[in-house]
N, C-alpha and C positions, 0 to 999 in steps of 0.2 A: 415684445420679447422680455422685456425685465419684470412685467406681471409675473410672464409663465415660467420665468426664477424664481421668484420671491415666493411664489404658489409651491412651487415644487419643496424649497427652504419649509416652507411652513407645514406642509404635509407632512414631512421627515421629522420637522418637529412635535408634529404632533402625535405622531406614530411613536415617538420616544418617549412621552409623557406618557399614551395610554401605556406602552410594556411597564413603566416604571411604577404607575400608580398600582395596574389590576396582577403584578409579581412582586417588587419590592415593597412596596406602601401595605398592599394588603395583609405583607407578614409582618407588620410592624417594621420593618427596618430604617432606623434614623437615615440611613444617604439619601433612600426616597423620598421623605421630605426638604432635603437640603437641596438636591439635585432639581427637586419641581422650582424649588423659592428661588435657588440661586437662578437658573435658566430664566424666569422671569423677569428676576432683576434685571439680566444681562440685555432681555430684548425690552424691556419698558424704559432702564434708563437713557440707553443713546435715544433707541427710535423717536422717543416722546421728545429729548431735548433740542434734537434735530429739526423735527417737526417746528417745534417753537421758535428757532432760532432762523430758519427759512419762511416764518409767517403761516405755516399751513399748517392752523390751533384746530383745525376740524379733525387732523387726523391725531393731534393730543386727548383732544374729548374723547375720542373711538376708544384711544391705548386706554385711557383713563377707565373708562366703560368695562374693557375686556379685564385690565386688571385689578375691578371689584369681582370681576367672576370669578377669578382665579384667588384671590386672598379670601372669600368665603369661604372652599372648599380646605385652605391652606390653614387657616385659624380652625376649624372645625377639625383639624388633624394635628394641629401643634402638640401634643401629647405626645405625638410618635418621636416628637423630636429626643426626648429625652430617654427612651429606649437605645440604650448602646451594643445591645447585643450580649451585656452581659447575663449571668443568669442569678438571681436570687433564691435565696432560700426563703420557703413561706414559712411564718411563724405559726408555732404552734398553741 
C-alpha cells in the first residue's frame, strides 16, 4: 500500500515539473527555475538524510543518482534564473 502512495505522490509530482518546465521554463520565467530547484531540494534533503540515518545508503546512492539528473538540466538553465520579468530596452 505505501508503494502505491509514494507512486501516486511522485507521478503528481512529476506531472508538475513537466507543466512547469514545457510552460513556465520555456518562456523564460524565473519561478520555473526556482520552483524545479526549490521542489528538489525539498524531496532530496529529508528523503536522503532519512535514508542515511535508518542505515538504507542504497536508497541515498539512488537520490544521489536522480539528483545529478536533475542539476544537469538545472545548471544548463541557470541563466533563466536571472530573468525577472522585467523588460529591457536594447541598445542602440
Amino acid at each position: 500500500m505505501a508503494h502505491a502512495v509514494i507512486g501516486g505522490v511522485m507521478v503528481g509530482w512529476g506531472v508538475a515539473l513537466f507543466y512547469v518546465t514545457k510552460s513556465l521554463l520555456a518562456r523564460g520565467e524565473r519561478i520555473a527555475w526556482n520552483l524545479v530547484a526549490l521542489s528538489v531540494g525539498a524531496w532530496f534533503v529529508p528523503d536522503t538524510s532519512y535514508s542515511l540515518l535508518s542505515g538504507y545508503w542504497q536508497n541515498a546512492m539512488l537520490n544521489t543518482a536522480f539528483l545529478a539528473l536533475f542539476a544537469l538540466p538545472l545548471w544548463a538553465t541557470r541563466g533563466v534564473r536571472r530573468n525577472d520579468g522585467s523588460q529591457e530596452t536594447p541598445s542602440k
